[in-house]
C-alpha positions in Angstrom: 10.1 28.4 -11.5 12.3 26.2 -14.2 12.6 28.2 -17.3 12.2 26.3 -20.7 15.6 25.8 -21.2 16.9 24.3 -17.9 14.1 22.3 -17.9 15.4 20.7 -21.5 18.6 20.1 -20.1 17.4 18.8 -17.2 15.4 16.0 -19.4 18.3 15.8 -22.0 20.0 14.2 -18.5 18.0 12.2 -18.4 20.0 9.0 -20.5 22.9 10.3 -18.9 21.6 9.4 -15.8 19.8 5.9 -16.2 23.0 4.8 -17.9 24.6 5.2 -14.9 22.2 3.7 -12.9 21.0 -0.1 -14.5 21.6 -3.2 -13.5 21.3 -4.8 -10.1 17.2 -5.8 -11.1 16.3 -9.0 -9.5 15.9 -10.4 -13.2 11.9 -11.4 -12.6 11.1 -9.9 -15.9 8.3 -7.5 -14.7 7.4 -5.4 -18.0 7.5 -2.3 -15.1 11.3 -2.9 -15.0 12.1 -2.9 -18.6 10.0 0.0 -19.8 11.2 2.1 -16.4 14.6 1.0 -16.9 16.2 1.8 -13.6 13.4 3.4 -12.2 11.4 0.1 -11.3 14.4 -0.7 -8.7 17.1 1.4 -7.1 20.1 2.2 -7.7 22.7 0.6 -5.3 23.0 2.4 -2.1 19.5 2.5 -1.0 20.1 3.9 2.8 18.5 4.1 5.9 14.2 4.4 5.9 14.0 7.9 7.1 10.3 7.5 7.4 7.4 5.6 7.1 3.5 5.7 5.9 0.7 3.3 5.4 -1.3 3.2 2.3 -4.8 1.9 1.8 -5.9 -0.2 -1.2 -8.3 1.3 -3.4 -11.2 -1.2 -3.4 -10.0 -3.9 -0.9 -9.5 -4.4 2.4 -5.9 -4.1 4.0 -2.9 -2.0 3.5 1.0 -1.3 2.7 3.7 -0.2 4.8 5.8 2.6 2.8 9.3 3.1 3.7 11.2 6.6 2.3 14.7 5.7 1.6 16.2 8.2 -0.1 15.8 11.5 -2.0 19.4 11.5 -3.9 20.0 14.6 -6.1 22.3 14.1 -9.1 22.6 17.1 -11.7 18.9 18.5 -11.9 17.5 15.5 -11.2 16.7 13.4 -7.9 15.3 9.8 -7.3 13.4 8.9 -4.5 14.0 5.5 -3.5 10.8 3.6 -1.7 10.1 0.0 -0.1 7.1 -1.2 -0.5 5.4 -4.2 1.7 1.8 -5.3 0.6 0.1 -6.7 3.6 -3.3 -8.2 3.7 -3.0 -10.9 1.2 -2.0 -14.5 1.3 1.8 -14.2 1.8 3.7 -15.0 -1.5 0.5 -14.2 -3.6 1.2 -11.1 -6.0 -0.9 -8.1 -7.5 0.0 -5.3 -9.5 0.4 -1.6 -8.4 -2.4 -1.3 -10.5 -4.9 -4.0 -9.4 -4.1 -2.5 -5.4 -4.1 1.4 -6.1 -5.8 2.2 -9.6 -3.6 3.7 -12.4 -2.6 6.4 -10.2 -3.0 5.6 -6.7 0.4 4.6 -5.6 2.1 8.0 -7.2 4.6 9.3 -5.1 4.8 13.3 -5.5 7.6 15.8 -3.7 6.8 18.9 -2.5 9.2 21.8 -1.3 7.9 23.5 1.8 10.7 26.1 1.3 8.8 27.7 -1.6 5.2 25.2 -1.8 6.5 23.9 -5.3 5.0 20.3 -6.0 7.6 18.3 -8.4 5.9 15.2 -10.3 8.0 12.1 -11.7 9.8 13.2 -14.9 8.6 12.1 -18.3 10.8 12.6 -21.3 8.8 14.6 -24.0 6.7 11.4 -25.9 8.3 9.0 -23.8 7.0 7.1 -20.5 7.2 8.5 -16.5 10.7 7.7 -15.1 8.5 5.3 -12.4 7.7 1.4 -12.4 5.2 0.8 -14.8 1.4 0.3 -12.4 0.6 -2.4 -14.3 3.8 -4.5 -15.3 4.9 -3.9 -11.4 3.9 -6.7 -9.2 4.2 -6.6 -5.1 4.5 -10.4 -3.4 2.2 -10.2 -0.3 4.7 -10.2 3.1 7.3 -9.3 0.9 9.3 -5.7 0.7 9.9 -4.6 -3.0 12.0 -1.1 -3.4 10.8 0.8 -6.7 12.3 4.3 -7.4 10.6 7.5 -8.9 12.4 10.4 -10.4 12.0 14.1 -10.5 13.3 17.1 -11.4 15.6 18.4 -8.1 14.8 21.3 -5.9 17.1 24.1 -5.8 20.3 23.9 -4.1 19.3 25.7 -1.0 16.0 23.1 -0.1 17.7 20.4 2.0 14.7 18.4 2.8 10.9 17.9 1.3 8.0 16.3 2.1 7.2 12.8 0.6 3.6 12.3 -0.1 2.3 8.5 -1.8 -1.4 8.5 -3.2 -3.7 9.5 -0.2 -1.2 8.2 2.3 0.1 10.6 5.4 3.1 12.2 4.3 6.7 11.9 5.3 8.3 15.3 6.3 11.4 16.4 5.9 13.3 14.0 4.3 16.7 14.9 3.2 17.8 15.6 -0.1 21.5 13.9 -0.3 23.7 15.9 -2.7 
């Protein structure tokens, strides 16, 4: 269990850590990317997908395929990295995170089978989740879009956890890169 104080510093991070990771958008001016900052895309160095999981719409028919990059720890904090391809619609159309999954449908959450902790995406005291924004955060149907999520990091000693996306099968064991 974090303790008051280490979870202060792990927030004061926090700027620390989106300084070092903006840039590298794709400049489309989604209102997810600017108030996420870096969250609403990766960092560079998105890896391998180390696993995979459909997710059903909430309210219409069809699906997307959800790829699990990348659980990178960096101080007390780690980002998850995920691609997202909305199938089911006319290829090129768009919708929000929002208008496919609800205001929290799509909501990635980590848990830690070491010691059955869940760990939410981080959200500065008064400020907003360090996650794209549902409703400023489009998906292109056909297309693959990679947002990021971050969290407060496991202890040193977990080296994997289990990925789990809105009501979608989870991803097991995937690796936390330190």
């Amino acid at each position: 269990m974090r303790t008051p104080l280490r979870t202060a510093a792990a927030l004061a991070a926090v700027p620390l850590l989106l300084a070092g990771c903006t840039g590298g958008g794709d400049g489309g001016g989604d209102r997810g990317e600017a108030a996420a900052g870096a969250s609403a895309e990766p960092s560079s160095g998105a890896t391998e997908v180390v696993g995979e999981t459909t997710l059903p719409y909430s309210g219409r028919d069809g699906e997307a395929v959800v790829e699990v990059h990348a659980l990178r720890a960096r101080g007390e904090l780690v980002q998850l990295t995920l691609t997202f391809t909305a199938e089911g619609g006319d290829d090129g159309a768009t919708a929000s995170l929002y208008d496919l999954w609800g205001s929290a449908g799509s909501s990635p959450y980590l848990v830690d089978t070491a010691s059955l902790n869940r760990h939410d995406v981080v959200a500065p005291e008064g400020g907003s989740p360090l996650a794209p924004d549902v409703v400023g955060t489009s998906l292109s149907f056909g297309e693959p879009r990679s947002l990021s999520y971050t969290f407060a990091a496991p202890p040193e000693d977990v080296a994997s956890m289990d990925v789990y996306v809105g009501a979608a099968p989870p991803v097991t064991d995937v690796p936390v890169l330190r």
